[in-house]
N, CA, C and O atoms as CSV, one atom per row, in Angstrom:
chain,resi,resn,atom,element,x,y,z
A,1,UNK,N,N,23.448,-22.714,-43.721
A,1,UNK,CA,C,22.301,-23.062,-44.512
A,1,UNK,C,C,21.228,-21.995,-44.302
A,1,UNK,O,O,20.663,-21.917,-43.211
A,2,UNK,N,N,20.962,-21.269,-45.188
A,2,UNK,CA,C,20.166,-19.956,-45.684
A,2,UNK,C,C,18.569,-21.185,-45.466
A,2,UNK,O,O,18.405,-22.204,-46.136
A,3,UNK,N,N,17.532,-20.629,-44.274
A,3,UNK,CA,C,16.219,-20.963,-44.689
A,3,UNK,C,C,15.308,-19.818,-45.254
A,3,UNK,O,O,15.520,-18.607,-45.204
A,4,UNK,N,N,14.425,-20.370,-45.710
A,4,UNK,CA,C,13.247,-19.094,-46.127
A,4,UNK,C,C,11.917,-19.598,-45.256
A,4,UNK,O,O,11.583,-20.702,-44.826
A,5,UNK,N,N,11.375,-18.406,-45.202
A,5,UNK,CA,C,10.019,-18.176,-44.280
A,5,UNK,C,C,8.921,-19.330,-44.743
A,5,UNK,O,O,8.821,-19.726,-45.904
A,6,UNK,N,N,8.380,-19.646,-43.999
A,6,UNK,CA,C,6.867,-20.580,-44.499
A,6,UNK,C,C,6.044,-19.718,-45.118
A,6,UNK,O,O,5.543,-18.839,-44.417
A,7,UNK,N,N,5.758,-19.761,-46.374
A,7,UNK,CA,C,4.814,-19.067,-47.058
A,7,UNK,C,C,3.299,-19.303,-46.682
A,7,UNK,O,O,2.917,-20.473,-46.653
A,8,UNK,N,N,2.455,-18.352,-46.407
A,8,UNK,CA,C,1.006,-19.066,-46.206
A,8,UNK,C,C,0.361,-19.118,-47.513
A,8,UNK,O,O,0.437,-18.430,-48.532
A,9,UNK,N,N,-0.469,-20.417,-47.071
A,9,UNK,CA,C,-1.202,-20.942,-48.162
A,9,UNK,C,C,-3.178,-19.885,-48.323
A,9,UNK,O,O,-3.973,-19.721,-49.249
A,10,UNK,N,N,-3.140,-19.489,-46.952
A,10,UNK,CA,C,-4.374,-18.570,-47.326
A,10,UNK,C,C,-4.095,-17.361,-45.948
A,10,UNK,O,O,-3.775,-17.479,-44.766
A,11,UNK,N,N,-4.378,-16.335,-46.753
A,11,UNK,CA,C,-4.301,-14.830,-46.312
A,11,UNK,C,C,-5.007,-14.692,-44.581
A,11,UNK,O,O,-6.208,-14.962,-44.606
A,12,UNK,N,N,-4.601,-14.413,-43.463
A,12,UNK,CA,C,-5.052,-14.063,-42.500
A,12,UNK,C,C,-5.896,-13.107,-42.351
A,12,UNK,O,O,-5.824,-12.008,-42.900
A,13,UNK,N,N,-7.166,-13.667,-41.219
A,13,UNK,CA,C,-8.464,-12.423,-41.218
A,13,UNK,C,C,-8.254,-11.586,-41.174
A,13,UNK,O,O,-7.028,-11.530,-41.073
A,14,UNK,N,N,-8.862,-10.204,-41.181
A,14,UNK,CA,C,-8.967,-9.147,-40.756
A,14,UNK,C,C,-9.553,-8.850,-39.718
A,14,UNK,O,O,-10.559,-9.406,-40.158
A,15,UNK,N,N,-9.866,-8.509,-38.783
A,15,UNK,CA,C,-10.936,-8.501,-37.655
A,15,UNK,C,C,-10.062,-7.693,-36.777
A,15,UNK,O,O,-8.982,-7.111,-36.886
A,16,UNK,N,N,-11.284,-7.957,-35.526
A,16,UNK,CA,C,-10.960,-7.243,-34.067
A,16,UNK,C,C,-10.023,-7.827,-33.001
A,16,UNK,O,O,-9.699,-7.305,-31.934
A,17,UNK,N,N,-9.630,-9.084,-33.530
A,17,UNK,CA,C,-8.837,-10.175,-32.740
A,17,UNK,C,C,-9.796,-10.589,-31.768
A,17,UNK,O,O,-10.968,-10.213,-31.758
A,18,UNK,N,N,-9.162,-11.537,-30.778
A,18,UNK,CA,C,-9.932,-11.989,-29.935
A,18,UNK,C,C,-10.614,-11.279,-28.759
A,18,UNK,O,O,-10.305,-10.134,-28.429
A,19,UNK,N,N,-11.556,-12.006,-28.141
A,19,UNK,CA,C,-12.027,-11.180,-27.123
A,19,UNK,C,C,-11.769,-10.862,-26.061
A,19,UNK,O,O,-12.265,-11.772,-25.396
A,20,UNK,N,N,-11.051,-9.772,-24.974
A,20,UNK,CA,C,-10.536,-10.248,-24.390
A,20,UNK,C,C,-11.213,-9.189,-23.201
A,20,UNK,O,O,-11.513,-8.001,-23.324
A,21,UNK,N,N,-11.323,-10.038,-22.082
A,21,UNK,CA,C,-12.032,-9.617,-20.906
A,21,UNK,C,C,-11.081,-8.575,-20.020
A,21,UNK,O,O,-9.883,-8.589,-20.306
A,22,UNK,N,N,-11.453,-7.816,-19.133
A,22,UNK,CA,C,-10.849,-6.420,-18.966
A,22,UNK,C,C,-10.061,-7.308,-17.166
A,22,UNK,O,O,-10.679,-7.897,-16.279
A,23,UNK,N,N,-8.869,-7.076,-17.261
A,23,UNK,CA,C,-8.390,-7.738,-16.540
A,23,UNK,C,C,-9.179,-7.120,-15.085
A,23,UNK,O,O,-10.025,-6.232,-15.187
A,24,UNK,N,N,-8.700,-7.839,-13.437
A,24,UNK,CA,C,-9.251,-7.773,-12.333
A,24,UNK,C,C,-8.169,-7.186,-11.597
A,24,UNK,O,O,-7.014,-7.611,-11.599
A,25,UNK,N,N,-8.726,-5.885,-10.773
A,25,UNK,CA,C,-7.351,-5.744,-10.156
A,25,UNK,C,C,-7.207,-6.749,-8.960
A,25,UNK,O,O,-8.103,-7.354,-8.370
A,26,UNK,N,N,-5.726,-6.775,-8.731
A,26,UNK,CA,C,-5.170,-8.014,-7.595
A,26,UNK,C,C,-5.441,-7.854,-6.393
A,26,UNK,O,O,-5.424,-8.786,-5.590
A,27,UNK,N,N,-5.825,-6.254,-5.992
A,27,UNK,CA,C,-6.167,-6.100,-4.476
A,27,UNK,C,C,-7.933,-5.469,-4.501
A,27,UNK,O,O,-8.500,-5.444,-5.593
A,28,UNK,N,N,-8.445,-5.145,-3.646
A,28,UNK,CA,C,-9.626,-4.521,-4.024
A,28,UNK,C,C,-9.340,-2.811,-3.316
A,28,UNK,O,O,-8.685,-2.484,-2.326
A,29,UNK,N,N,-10.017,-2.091,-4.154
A,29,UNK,CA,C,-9.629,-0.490,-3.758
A,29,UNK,C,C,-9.862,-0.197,-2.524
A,29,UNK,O,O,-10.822,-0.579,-1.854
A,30,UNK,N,N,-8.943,0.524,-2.178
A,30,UNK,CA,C,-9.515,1.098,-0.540
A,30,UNK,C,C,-10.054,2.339,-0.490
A,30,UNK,O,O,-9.913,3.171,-1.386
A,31,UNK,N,N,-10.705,2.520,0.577
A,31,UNK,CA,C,-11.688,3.820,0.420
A,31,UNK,C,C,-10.805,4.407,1.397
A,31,UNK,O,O,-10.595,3.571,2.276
A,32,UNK,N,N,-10.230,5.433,1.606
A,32,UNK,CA,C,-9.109,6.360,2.499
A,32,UNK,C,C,-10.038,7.029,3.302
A,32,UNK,O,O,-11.184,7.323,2.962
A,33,UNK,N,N,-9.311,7.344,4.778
A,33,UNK,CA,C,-10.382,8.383,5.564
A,33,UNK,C,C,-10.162,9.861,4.879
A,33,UNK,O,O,-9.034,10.284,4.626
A,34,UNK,N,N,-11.033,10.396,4.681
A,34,UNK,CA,C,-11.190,12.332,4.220
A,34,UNK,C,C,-10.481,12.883,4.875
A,34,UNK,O,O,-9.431,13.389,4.478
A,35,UNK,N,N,-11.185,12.917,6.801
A,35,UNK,CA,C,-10.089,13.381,7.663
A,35,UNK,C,C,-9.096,13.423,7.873
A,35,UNK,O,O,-8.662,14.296,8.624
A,36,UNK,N,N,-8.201,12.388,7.233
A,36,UNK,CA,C,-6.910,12.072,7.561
A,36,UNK,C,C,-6.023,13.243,6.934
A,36,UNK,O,O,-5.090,13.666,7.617
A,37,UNK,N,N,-6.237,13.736,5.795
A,37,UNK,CA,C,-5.013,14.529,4.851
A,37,UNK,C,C,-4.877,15.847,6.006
A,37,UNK,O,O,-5.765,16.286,6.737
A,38,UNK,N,N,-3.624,16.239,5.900
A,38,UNK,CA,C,-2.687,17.030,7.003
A,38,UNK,C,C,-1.102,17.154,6.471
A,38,UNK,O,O,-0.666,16.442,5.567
A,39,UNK,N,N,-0.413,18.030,7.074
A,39,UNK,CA,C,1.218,18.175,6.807
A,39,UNK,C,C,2.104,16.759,7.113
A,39,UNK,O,O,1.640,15.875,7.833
A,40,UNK,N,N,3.293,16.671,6.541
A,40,UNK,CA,C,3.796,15.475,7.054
A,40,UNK,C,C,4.107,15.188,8.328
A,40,UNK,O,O,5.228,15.618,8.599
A,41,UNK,N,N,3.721,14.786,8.986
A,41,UNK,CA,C,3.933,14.191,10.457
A,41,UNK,C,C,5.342,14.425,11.066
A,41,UNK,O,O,5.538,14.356,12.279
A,42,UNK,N,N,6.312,14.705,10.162
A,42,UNK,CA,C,7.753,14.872,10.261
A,42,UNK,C,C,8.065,15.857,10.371
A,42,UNK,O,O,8.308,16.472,11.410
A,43,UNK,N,N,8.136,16.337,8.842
A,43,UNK,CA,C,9.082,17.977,9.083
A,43,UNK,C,C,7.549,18.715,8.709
A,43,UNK,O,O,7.906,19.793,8.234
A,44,UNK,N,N,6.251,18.694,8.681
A,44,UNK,CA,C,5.799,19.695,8.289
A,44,UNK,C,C,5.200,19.950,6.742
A,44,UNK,O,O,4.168,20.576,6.499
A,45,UNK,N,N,6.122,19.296,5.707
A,45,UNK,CA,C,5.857,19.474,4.350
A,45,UNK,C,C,4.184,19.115,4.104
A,45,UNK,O,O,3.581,18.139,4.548
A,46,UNK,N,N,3.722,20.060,3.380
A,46,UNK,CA,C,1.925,20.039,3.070
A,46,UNK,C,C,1.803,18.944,1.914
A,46,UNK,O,O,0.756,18.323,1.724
A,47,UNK,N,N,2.796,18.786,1.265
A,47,UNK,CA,C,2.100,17.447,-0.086
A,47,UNK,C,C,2.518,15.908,0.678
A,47,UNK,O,O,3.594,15.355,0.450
A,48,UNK,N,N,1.561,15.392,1.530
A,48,UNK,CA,C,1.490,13.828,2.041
A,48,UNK,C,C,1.295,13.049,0.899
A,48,UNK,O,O,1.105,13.305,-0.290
A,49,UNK,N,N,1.426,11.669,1.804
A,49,UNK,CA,C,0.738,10.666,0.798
A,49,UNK,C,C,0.200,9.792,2.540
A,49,UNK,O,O,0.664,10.042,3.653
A,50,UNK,N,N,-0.835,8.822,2.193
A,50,UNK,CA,C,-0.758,8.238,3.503
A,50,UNK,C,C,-0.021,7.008,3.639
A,50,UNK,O,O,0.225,6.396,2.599
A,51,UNK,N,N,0.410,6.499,4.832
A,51,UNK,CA,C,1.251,5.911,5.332
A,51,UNK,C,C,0.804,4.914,6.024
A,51,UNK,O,O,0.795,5.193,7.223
A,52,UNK,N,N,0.447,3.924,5.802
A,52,UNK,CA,C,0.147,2.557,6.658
A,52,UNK,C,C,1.300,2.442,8.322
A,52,UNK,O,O,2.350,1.821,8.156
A,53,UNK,N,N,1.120,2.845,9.319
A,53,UNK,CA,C,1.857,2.783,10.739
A,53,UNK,C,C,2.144,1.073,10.705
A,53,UNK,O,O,3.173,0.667,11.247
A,54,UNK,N,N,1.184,0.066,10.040
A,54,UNK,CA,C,2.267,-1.238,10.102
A,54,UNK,C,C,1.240,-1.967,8.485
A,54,UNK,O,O,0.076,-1.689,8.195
A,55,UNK,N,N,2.095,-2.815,7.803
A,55,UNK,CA,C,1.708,-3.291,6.718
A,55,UNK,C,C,0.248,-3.298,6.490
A,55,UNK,O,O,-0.551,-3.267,7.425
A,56,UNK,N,N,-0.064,-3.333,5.376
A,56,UNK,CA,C,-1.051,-3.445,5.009
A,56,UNK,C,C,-2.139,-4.932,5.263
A,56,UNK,O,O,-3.351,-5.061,5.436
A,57,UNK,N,N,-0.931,-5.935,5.174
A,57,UNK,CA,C,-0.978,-7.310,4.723
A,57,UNK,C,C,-1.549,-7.591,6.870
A,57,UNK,O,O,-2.013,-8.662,7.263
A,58,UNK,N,N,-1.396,-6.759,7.508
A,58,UNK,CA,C,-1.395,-6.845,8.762
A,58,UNK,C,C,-2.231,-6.260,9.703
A,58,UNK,O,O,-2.268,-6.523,10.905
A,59,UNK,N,N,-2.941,-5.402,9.057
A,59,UNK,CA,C,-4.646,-4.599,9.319
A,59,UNK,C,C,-5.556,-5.158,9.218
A,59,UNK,O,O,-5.527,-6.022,8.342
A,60,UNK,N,N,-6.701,-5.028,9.922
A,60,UNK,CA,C,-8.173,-5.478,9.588
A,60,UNK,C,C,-8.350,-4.283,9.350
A,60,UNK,O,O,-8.457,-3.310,10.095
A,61,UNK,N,N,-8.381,-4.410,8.165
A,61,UNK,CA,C,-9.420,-3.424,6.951
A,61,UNK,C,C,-10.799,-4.009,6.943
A,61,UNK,O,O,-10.833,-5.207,6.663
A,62,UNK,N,N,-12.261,-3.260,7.257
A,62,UNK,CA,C,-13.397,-3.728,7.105
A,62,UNK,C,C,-13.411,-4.154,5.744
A,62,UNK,O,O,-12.805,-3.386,4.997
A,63,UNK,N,N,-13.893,-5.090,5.236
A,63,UNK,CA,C,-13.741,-5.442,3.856
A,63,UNK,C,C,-15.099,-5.569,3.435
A,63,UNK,O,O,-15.913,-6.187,4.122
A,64,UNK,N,N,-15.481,-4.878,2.058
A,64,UNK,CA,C,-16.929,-4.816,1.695
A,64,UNK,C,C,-16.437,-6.101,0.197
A,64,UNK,O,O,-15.405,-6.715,-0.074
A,65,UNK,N,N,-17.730,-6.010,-0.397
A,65,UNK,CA,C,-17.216,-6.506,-1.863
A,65,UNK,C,C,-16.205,-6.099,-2.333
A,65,UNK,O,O,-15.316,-6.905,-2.609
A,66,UNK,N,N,-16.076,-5.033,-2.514
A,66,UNK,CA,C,-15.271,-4.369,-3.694
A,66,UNK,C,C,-14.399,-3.133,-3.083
A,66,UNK,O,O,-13.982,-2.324,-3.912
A,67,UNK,N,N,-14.070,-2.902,-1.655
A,67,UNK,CA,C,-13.202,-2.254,-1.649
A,67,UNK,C,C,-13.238,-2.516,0.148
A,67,UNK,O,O,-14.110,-3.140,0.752
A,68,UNK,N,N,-11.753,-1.691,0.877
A,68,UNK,CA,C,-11.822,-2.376,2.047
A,68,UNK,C,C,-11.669,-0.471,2.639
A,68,UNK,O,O,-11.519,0.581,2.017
A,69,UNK,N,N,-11.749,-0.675,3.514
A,69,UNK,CA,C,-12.019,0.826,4.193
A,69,UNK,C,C,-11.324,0.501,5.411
A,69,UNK,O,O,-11.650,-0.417,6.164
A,70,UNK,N,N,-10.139,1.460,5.613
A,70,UNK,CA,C,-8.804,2.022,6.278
A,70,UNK,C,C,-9.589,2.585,7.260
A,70,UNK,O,O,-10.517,3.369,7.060
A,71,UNK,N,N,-9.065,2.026,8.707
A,71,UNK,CA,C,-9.330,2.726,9.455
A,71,UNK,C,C,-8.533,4.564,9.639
A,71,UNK,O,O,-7.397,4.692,9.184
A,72,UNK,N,N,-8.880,5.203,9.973
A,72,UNK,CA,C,-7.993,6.820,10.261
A,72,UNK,C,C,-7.299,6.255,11.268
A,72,UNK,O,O,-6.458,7.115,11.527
A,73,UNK,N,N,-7.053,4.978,12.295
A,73,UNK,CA,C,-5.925,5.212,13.011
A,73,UNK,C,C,-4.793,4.315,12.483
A,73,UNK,O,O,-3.617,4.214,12.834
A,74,UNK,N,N,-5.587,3.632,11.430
A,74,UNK,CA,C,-4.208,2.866,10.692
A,74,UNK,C,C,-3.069,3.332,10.137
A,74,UNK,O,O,-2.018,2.698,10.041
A,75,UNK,N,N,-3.392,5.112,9.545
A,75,UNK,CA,C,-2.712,5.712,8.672
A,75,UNK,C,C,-1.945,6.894,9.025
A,75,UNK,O,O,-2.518,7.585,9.868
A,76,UNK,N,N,-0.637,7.404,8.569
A,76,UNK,CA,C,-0.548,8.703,9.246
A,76,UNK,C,C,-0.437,9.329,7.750
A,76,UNK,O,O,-0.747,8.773,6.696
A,77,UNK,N,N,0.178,10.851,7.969
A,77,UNK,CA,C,0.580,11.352,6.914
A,77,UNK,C,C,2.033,11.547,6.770
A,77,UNK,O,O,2.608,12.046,7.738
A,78,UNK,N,N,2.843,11.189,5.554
A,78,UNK,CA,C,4.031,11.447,5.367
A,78,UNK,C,C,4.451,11.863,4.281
A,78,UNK,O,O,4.078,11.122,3.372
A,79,UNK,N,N,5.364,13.133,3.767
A,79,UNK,CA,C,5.877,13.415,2.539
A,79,UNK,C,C,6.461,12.102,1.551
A,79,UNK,O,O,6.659,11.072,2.195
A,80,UNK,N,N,6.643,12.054,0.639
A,80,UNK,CA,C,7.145,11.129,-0.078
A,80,UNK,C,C,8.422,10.811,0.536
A,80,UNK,O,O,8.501,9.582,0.537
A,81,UNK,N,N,9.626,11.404,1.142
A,81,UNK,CA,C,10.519,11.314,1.380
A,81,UNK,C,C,10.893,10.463,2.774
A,81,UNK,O,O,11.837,9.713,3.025
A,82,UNK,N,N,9.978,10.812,3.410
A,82,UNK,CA,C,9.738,10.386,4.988
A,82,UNK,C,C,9.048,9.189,4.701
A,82,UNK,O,O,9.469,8.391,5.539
A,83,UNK,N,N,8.163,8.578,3.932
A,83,UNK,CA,C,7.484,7.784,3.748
A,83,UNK,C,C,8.622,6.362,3.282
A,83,UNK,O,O,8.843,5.201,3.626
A,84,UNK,N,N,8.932,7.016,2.643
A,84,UNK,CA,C,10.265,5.574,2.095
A,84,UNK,C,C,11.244,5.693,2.729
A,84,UNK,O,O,12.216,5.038,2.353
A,85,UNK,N,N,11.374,6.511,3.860
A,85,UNK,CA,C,12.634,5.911,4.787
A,85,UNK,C,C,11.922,5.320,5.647
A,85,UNK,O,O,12.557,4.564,6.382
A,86,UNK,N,N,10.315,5.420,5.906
A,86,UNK,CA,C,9.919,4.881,6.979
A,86,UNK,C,C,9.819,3.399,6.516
A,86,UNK,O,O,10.461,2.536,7.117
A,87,UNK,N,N,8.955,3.064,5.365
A,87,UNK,CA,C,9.195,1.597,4.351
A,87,UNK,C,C,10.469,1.012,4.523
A,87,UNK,O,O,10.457,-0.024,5.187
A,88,UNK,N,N,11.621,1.414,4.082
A,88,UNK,CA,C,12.801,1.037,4.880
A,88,UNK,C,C,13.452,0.793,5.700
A,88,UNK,O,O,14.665,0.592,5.745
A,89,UNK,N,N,12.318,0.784,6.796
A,89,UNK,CA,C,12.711,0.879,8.216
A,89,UNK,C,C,13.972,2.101,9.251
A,89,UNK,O,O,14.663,2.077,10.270
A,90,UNK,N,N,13.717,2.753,8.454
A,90,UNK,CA,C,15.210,3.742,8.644
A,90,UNK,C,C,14.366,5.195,9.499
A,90,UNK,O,O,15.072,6.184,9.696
A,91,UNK,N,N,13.101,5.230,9.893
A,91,UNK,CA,C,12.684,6.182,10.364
A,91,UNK,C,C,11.550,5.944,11.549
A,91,UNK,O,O,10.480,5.446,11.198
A,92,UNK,N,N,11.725,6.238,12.755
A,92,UNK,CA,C,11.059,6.171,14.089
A,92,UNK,C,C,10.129,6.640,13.829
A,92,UNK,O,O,10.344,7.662,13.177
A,93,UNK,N,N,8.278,6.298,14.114
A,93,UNK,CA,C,7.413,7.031,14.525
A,93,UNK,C,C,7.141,7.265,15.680
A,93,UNK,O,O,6.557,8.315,15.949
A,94,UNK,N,N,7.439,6.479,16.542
A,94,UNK,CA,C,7.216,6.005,18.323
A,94,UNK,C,C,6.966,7.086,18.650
A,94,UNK,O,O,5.786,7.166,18.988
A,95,UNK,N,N,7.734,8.411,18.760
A,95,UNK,CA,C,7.419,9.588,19.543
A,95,UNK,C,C,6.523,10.426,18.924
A,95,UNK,O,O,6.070,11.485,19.360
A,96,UNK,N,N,6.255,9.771,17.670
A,96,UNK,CA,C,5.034,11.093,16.773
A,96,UNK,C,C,3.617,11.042,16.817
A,96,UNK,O,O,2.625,11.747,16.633
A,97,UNK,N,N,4.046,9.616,17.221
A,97,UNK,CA,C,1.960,9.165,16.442
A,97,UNK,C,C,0.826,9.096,18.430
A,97,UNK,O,O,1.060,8.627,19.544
A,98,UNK,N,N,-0.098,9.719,17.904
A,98,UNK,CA,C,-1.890,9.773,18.894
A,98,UNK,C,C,-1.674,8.825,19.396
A,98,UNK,O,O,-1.020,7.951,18.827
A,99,UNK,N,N,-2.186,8.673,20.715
A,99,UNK,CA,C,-2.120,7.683,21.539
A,99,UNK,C,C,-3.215,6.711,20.652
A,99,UNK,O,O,-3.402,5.673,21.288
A,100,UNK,N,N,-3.913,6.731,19.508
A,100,UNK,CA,C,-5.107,5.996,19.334
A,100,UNK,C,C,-4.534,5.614,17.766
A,100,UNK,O,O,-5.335,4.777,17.350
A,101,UNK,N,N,-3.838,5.781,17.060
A,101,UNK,CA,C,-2.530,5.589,16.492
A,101,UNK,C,C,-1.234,4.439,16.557
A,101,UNK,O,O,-0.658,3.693,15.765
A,102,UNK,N,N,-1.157,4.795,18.032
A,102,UNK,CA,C,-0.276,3.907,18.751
A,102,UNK,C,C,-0.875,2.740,18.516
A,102,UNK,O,O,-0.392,1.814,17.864
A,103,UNK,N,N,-2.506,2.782,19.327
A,103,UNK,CA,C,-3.152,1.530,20.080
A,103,UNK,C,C,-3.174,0.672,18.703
A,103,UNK,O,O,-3.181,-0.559,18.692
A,104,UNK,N,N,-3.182,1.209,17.942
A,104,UNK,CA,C,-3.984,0.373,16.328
A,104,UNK,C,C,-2.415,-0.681,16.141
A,104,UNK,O,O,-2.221,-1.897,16.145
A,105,UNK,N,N,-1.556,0.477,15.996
A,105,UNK,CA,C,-0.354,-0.546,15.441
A,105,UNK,C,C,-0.181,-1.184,16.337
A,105,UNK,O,O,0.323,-2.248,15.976
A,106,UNK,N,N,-0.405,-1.106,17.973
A,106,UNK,CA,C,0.472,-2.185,18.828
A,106,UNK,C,C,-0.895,-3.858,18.509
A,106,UNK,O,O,-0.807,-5.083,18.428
A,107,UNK,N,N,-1.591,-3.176,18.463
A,107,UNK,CA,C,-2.672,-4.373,18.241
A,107,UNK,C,C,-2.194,-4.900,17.239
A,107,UNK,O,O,-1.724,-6.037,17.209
A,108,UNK,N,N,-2.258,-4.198,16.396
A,108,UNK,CA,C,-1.807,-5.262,15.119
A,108,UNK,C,C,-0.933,-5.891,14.923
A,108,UNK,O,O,-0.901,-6.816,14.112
A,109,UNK,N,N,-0.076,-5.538,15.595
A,109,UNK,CA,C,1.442,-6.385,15.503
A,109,UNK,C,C,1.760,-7.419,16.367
A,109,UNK,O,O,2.521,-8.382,16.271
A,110,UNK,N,N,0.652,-6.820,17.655
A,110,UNK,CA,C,0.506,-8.550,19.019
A,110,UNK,C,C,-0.233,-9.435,18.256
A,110,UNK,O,O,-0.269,-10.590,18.680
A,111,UNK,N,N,-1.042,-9.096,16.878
A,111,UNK,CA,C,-2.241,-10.507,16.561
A,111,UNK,C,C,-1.149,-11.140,15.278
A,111,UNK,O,O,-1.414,-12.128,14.593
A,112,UNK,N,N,-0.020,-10.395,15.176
A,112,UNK,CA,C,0.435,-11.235,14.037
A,112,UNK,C,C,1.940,-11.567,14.376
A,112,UNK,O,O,2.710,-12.064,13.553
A,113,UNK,N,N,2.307,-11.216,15.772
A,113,UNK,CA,C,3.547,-11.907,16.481
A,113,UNK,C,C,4.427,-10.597,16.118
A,113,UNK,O,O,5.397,-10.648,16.874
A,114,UNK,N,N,4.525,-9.446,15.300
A,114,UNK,CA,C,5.413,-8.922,15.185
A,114,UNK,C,C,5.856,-7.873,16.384
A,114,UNK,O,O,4.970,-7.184,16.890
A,115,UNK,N,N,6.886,-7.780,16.729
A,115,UNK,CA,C,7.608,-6.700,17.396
A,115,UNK,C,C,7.097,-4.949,17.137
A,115,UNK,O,O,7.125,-4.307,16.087
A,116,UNK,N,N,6.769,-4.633,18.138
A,116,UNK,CA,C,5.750,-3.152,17.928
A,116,UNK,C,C,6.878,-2.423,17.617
A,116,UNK,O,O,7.110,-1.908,16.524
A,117,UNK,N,N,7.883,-2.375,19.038
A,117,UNK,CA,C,9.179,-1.408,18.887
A,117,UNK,C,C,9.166,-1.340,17.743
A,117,UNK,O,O,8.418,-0.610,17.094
A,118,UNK,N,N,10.540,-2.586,17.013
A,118,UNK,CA,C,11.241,-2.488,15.964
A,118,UNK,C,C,10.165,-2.100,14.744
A,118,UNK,O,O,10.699,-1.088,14.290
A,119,UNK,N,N,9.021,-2.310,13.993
A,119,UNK,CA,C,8.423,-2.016,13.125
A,119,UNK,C,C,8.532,-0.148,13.425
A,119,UNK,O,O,9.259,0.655,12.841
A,120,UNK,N,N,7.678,0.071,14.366
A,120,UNK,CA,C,7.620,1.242,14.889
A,120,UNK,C,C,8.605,2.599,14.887
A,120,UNK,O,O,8.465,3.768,14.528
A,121,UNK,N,N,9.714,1.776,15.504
A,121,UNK,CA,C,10.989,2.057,15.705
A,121,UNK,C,C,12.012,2.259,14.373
A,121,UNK,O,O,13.193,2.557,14.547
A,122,UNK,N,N,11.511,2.092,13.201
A,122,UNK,CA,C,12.844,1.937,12.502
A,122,UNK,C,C,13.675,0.465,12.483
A,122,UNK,O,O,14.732,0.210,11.907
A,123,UNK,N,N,13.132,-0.100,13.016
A,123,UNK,CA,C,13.795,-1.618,13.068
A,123,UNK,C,C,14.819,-1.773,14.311
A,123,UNK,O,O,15.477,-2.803,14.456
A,124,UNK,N,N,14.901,-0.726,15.155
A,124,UNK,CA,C,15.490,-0.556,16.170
A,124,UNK,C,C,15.066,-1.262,16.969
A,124,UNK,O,O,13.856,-1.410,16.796
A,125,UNK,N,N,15.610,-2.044,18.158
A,125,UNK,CA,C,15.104,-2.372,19.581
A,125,UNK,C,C,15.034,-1.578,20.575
A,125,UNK,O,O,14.607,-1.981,21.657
């Protein structure tokens, strides 16, 4: 059984459509330390990105209104490549990172129960 379309009985507006409010982003921006940018912590490579030493979700970030500000010992530097094996747990920092580096992630990981090693470690014990 062949249907046909609902014909309209009066012509649709023309206009700007509705109004629509400029969406919110989901996290608030972080302000990065300046000091921090450097070679990758690994092999050396000069194009970093920075690297959270333990989740994000797991830092005290000072938090203002509208954006939260990274401490410099929260972060290291890592090439793109080194960076997502470290996300993957597939890459050790333990022997790389400042003793003040260290102190940040082991704190953070005693206030939220997690294991310093294994995060640290590559997921290693």
């Amino acid at each position: 059984m062949k249907r046909t379309p609902i014909a309209r009985k009066t012509p649709m507006k023309r206009g700007k459509g509705p109004r629509r409010s400029p969406t919110k982003p989901s996290q608030p921006k972080r302000e990065w330390p300046n000091g921090k940018r450097g070679p990758c912590l690994v092999c050396g490579d000069p194009e970093t990105q920075l690297a959270h030493t333990v989740g994000r979700a797991y830092q005290d970030d000072k938090a203002t209104k509208r954006r939260k500000v990274v401490p410099a010992d929260a972060v290291v530097n890592l090439c793109r490549k080194h960076h997502a094996l470290y996300d993957a747990r597939r890459l050790s920092l333990l022997g790389l990172l400042t003793f003040a580096e260290l102190r940040n992630a082991v704190r953070a990981c005693r206030k939220w129960g997690i294991d310093a090693r294994r995060r640290l470690g590559g997921g290693r014990s």
